[in-house]
C-alpha positions in Angstrom: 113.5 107.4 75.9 111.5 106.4 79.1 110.9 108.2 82.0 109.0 109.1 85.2 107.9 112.2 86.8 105.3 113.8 88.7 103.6 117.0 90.2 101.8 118.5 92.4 99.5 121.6 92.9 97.7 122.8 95.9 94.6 123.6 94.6 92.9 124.6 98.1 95.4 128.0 97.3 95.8 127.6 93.4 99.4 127.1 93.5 101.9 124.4 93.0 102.5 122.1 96.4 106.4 123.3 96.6 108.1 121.5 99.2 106.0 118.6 99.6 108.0 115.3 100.3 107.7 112.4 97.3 108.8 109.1 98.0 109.0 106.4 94.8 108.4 102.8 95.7 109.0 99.8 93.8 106.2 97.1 94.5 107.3 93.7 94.5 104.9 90.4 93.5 103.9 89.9 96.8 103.1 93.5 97.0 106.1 94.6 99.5 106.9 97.9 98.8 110.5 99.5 98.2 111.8 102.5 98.4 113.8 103.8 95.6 113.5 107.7 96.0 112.7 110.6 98.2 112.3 114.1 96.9 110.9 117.5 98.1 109.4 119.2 95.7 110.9 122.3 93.8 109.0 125.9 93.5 107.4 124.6 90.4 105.8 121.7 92.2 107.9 119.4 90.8 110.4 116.9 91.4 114.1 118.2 90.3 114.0 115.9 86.9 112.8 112.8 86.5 111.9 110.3 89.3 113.3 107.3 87.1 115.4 108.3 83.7 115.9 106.3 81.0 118.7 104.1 82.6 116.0 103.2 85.7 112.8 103.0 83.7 111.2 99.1 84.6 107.7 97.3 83.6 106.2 96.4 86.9 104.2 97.9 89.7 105.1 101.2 91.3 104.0 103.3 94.1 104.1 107.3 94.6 103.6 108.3 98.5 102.5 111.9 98.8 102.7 113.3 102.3 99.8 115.7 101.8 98.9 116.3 105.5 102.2 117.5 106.4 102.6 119.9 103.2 99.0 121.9 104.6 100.3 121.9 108.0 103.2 123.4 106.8 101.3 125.7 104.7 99.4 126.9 108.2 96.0 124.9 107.6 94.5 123.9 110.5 93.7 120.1 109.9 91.0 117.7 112.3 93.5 114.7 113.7 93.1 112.9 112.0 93.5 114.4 108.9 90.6 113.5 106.1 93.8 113.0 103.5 96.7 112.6 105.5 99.1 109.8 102.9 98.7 109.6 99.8 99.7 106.2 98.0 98.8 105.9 93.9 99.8 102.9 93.1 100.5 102.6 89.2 101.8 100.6 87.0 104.9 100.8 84.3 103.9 98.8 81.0 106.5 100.3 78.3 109.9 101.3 80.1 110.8 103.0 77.1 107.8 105.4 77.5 107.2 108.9 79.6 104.7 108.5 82.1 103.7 111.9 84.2 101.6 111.3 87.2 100.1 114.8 88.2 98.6 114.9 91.6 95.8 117.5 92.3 95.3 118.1 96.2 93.4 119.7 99.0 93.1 119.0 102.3 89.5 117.1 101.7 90.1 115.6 98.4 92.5 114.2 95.6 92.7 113.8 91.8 95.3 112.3 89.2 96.0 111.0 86.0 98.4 109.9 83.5 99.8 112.9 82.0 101.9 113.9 79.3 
């Protein structure tokens, strides 16, 4: 049973990144991107279930968007305009649709981590 999900935690204040806004993209061949999703995320720092369930699950190339800069700013961080991570686009790819994939994001103003999770 395949699936997508993600999350996110602030580590510049050891918390999860609660409210950030998500956006799934599909990538085409030629590399045009299209959107399937937007989310904000929940208190947990996640999305509220999967990005793509079982039904929606798809071999090819995806893209998460992150909109790091304006969670700090929300969060009261001063940031330098403009902002050393500002969007962040992971751009992944889906070989089994009939696999999980978890895409974790680890984020602070000045730098960036992920993975493939479980």
């Amino acid at each position: 049973m395949g699936q997508l999900s993600t999350h996110v935690l602030d580590t510049a204040h050891g918390r999860p990144a609660a409210g950030m806004a998500v956006t799934l993209q599909r990538l085409d061949t030629d590399g045009q991107a299209h959107t399937v999703r937007e989310i904000r995320l929940n208190a947990d720092g996640r999305g509220d279930g999967p990005l793509l369930d079982e039904t929606a699950m798809a071999v090819g190339r995806w893209r998460l968007v992150f909109a790091v800069a304006d969670y700090f700013r929300a969060q009261g961080v001063a940031l330098p305009e403009p902002p050393f991570v500002d969007v962040v686009n992971l751009d992944f790819g889906i070989a089994d649709a009939s696999a999980k994939y978890h895409v974790p994001l680890l984020v602070s103003p000045w730098s960036y981590s992920t993975y493939r999770g479980s």
